[in-house]
Every structure is written in structure tokens, then in C-alpha cells.
LUMFI-373779 format. One record per atom (N, C-alpha, C): residue in one letter; atom name; z, y, x. Coordinates in Angstrom, 1 decimal, padded with zeros to 4 digits. Example, Ala and Ser with C-alpha at 12.3 -4.5 7.8 and 13.67 -1.06 7.14 Angstrom:
! residues 2
<rec res="a" atom="N" c3="007.8" c2="-005.7" c1="013.2"/>
<rec res="a" atom="CA" c3="007.8" c2="-004.5" c1="012.3"/>
<rec res="a" atom="C" c3="007.8" c2="-003.3" c1="013.2"/>
<rec res="s" atom="N" c3="007.1" c2="-002.2" c1="012.8"/>
<rec res="s" atom="CA" c3="007.1" c2="-001.1" c1="013.7"/>
<rec res="s" atom="C" c3="007.9" c2="000.0" c1="012.9"/>
! end
This chain:
! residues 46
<rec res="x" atom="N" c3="000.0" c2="-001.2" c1="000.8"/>
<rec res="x" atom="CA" c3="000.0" c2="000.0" c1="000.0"/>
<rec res="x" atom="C" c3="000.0" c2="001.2" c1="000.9"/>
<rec res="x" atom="N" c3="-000.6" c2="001.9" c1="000.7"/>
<rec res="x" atom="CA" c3="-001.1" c2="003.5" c1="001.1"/>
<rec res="x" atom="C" c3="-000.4" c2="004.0" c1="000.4"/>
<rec res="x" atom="N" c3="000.6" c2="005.3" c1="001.2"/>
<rec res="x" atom="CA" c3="001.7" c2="006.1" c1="000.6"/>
<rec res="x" atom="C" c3="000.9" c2="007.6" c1="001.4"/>
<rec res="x" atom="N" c3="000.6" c2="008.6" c1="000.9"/>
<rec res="x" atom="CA" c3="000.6" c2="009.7" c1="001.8"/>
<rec res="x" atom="C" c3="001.6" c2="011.0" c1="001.6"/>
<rec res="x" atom="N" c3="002.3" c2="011.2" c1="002.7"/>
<rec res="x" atom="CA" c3="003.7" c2="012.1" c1="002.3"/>
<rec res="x" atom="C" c3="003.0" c2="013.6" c1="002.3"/>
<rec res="x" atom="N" c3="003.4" c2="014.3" c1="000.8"/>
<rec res="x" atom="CA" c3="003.4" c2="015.4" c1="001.0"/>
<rec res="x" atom="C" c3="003.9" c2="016.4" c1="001.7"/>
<rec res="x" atom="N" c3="002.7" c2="017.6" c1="002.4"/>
<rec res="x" atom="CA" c3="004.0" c2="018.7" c1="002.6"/>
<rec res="x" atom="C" c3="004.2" c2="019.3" c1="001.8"/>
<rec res="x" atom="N" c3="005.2" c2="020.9" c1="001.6"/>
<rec res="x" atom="CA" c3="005.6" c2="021.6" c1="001.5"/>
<rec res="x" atom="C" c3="004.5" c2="022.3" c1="000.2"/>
<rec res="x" atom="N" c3="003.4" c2="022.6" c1="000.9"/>
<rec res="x" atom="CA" c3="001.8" c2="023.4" c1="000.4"/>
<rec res="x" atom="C" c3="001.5" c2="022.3" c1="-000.7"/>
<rec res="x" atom="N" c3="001.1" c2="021.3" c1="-000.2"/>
<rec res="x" atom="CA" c3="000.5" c2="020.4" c1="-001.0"/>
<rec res="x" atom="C" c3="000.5" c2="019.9" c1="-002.3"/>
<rec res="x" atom="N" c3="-000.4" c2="019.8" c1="-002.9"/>
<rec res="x" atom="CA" c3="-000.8" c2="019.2" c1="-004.4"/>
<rec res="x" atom="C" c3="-000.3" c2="017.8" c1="-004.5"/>
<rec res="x" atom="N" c3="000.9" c2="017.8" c1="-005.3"/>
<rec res="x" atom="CA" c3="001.3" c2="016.6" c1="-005.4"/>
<rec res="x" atom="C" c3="000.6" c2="015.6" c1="-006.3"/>
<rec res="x" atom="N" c3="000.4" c2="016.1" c1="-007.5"/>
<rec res="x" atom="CA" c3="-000.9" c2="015.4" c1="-008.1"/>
<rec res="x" atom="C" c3="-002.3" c2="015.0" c1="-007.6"/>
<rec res="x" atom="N" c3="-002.6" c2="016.0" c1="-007.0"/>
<rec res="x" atom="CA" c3="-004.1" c2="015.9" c1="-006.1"/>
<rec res="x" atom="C" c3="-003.7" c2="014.7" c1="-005.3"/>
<rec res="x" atom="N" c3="-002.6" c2="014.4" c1="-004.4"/>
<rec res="x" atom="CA" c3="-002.0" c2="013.6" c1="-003.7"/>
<rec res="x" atom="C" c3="-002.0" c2="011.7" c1="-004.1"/>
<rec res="x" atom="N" c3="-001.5" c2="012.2" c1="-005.4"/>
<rec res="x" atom="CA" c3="-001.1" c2="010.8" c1="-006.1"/>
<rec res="x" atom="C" c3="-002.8" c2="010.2" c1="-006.2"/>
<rec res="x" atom="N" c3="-003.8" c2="011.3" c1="-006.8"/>
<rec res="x" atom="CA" c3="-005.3" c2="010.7" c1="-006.9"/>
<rec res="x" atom="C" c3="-005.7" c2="010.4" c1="-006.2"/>
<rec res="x" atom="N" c3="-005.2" c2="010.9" c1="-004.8"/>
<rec res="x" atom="CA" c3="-006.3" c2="010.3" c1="-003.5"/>
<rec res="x" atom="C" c3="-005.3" c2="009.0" c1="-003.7"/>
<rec res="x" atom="N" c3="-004.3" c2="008.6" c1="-003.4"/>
<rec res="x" atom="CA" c3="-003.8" c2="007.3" c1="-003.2"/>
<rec res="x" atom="C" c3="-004.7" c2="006.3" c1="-003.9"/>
<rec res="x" atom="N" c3="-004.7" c2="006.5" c1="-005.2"/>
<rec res="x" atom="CA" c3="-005.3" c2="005.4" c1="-005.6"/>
<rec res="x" atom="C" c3="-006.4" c2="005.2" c1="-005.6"/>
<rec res="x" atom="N" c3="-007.0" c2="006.0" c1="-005.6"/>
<rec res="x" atom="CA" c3="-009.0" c2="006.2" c1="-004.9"/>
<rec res="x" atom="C" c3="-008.9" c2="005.6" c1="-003.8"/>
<rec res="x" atom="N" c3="-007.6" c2="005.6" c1="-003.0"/>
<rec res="x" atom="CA" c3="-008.0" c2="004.8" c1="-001.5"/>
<rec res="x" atom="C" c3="-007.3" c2="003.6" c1="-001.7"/>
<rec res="x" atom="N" c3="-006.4" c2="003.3" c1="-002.3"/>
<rec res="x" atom="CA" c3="-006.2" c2="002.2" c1="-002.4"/>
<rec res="x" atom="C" c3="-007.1" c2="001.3" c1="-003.2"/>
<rec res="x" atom="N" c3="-007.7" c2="001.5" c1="-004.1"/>
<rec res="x" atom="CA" c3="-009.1" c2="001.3" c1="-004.9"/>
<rec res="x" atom="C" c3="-009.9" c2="000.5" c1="-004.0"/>
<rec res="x" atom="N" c3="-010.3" c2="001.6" c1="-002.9"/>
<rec res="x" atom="CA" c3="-011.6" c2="001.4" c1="-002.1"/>
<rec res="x" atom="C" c3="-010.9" c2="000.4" c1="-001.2"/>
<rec res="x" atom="N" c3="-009.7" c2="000.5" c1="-000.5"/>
<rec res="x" atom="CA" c3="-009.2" c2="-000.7" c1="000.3"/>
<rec res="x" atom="C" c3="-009.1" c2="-001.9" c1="-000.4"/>
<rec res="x" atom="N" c3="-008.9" c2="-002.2" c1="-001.7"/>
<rec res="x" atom="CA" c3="-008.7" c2="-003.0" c1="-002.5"/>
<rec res="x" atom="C" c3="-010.1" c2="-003.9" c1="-002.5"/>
<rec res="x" atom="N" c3="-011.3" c2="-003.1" c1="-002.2"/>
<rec res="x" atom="CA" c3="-012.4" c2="-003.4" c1="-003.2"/>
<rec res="x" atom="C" c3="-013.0" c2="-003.7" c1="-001.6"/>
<rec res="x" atom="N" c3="-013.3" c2="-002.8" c1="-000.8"/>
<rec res="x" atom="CA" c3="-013.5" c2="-003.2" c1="000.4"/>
<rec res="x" atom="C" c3="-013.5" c2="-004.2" c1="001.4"/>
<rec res="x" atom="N" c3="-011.9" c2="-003.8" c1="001.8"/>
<rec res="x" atom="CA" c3="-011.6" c2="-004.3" c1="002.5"/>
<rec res="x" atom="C" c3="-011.6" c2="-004.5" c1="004.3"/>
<rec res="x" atom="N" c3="-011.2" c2="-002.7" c1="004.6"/>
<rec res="x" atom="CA" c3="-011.8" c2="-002.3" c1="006.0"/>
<rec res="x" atom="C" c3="-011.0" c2="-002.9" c1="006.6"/>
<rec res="x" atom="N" c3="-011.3" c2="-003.4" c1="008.1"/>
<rec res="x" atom="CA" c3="-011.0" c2="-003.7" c1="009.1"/>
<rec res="x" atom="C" c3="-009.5" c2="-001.9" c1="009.7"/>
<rec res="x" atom="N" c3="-010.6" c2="-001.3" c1="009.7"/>
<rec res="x" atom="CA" c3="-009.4" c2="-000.1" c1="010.2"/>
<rec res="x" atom="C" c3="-009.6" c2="001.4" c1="009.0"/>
<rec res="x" atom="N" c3="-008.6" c2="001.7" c1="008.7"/>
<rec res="x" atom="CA" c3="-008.8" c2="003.1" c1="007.9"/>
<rec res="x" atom="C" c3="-008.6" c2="004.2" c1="008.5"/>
<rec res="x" atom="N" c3="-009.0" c2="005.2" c1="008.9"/>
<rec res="x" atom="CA" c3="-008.5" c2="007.0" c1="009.3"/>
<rec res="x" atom="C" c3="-008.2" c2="007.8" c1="008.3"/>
<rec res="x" atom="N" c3="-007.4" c2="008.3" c1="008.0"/>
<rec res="x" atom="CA" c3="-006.8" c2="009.2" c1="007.4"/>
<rec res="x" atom="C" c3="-006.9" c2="010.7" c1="008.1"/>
<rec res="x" atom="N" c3="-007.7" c2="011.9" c1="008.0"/>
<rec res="x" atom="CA" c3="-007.6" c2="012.9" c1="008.4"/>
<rec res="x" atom="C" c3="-006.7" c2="014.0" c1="007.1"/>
<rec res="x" atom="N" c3="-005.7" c2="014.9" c1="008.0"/>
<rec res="x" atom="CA" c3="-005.4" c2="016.0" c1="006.9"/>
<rec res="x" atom="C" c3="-006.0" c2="017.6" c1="007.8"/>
<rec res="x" atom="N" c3="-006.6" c2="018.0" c1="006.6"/>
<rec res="x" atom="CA" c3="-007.1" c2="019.3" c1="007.2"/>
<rec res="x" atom="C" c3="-006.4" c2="020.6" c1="006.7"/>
<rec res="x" atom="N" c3="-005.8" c2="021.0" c1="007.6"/>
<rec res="x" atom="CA" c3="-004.4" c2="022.2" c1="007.3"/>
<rec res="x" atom="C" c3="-005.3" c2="023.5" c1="007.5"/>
<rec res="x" atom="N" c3="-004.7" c2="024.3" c1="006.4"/>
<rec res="x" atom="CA" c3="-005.5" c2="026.0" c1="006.0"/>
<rec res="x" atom="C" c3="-007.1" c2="025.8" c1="006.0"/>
<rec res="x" atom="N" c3="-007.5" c2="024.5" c1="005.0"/>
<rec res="x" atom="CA" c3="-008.9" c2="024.6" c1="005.0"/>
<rec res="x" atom="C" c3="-009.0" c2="025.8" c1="003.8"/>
<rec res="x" atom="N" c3="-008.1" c2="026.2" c1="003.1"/>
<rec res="x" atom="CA" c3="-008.9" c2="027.2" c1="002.1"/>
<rec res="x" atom="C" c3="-008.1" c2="028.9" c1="002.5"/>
<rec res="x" atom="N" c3="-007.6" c2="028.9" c1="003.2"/>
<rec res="x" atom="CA" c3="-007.2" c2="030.2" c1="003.8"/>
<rec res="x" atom="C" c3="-008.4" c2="031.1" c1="003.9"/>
<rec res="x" atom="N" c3="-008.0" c2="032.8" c1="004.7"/>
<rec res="x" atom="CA" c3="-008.8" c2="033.7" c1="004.4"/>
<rec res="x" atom="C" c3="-009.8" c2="033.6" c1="005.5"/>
<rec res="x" atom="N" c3="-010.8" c2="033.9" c1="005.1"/>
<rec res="x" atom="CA" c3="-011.8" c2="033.9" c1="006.8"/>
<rec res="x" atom="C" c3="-011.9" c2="035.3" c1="006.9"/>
! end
């Protein structure tokens, strides 16, 4: 099971959807290795 810990900022709902969309796809898959990237101040000011 795939747990991803929220921070502080983060959408905790948005959160809970990725889980199971990835657990889904691991489920259905079946990868050898997963990467997980978090991308911090992607919607900040440019």
C-alpha cells in the first residue's frame, strides 16, 4: 500500500486521489520499481 504524507500546503483530498490512482495502476500493473516525484512552489508567482 502506497501512503503519501501530506505537507502543511498540500491538498489533502487531491492527496487521497493520487493514492488510489496509483495504487490502481500498481494494482493493475504491476511495476518492478515506482518513483514518486513532489514538485514544491509549482504554482507560485513567476
Amino acid at each position: 500500500m502506497i501512503t503519501l504524507r501530506p505537507h502543511p500546503t498540500d491538498d489533502v483530498t487531491f492527496l487521497s486521489y493520487l493514492e488510489t490512482l496509483i495504487q490502481n495502476q500498481v494494482k493493475d500493473y504491476k511495476p518492478k520499481h515506482l518513483y514518486l516525484i513532489r514538485l514544491e512552489n509549482w504554482f507560485d508567482d513567476k
